[in-house]
N, C-alpha and C positions, 0 to 999 in steps of 0.2 A: 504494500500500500504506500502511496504518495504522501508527502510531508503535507502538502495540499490539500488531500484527502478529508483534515480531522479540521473539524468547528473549534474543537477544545484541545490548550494544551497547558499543564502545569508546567514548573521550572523546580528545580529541585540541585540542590549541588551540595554532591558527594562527601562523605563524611571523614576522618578518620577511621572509626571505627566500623566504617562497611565495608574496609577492605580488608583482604586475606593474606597470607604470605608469601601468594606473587604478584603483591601489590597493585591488586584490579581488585573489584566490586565481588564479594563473594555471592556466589550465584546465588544461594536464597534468599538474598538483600531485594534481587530485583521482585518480588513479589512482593515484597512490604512497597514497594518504591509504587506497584500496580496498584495496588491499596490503594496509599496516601493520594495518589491521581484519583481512582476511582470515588472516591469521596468527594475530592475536589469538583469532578465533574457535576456527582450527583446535587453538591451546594451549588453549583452553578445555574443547574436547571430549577432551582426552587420544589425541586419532587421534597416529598415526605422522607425525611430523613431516620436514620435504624429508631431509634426513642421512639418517635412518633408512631412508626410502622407498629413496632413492639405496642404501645398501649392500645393502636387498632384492632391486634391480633392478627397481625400479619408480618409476615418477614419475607428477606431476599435471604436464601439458602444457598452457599457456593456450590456447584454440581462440577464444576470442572474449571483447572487451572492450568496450563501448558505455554513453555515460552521456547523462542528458536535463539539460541544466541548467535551473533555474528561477530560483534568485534567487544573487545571489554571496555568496560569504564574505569576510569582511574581516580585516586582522591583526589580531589576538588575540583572533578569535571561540574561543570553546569548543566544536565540535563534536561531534556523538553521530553515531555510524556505526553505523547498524544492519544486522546482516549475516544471513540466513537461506538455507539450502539450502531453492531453490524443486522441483526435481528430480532425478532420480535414475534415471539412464540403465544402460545396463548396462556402461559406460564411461567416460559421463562424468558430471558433476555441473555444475548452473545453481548459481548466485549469484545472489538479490538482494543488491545493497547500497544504502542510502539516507541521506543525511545530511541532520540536522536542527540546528539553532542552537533550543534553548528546543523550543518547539512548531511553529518554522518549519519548512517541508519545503523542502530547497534543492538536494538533488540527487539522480537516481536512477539505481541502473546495474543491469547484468549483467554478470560473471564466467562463463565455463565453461571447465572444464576438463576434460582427458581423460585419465583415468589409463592408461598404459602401458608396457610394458616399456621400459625404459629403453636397452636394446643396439639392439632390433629396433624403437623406435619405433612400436610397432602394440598398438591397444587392447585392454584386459586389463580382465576382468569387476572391477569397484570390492568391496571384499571382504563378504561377509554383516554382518562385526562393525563395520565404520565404517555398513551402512546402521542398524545396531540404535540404533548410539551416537547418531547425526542423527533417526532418528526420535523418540527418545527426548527430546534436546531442544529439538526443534520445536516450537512452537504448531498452527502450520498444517504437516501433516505434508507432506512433498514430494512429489510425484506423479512416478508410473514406478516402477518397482524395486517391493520389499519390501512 
């Protein structure tokens, strides 16, 4: 996917302590790093954030997380996480995320999640108003759903 591709992007730069002893970003950093973006995004779009969801009775449940590496990060690179809802399930929602240094492309993943009741653990239709808000500021609109 094109740096172009994503509506949203966090910044983020690299810590001491998220590197490893050959001094690049130890790999299970970059999923805290998908996190912190993914949150970002979700405060971006104004959706019902975990609290809230929680006192609804409903949550987003992580069902799959997977990332391709291509080049590493190093301490105190300044990273752009680019995050976009790729789909739109009647359940659940994909994530891309992607992280670039400048114009390098250094990492790519997937996020899904499955939103669901929160007592009964079992999937609950993701609401009309969060697909409106996501299509809305998508570039590349997600496919499924709406």
């Amino acid at each position: 996917m094109a740096r172009q591709d994503f509506a949203f992007f966090h910044s983020l730069r690299v810590r001491w302590s998220e590197v490893d002893m050959q001094a690049i970003v130890f790999n299970g950093n970059y999923l805290n790093y998908f996190d912190v973006a993914l949150t970002e995004y979700w405060r971006a779009t104004g959706l019902p954030n975990a609290v809230t969801q929680a006192a609804d009775g409903k949550e987003l449940f992580a069902r799959k997380a997977s990332l391709d590496y291509f080049s590493p990060a190093r301490f105190d690179d300044v990273l752009d996480l680019g995050v976009r809802c790729n789909k739109l399930g009647r359940s659940s929602m994909q994530f891309i995320v992607e992280i670039f240094r400048g114009e390098a492309h250094l990492i790519s993943g997937e996020l899904v999640y499955v939103y669901a009741d929160s007592t009964l653990r079992k999937g609950v239709a993701v609401p009309d108003e969060w697909r409106e808000i996501i299509h809305t500021l998508e570039i590349i609109k997600p496919s499924g759903g709406n």
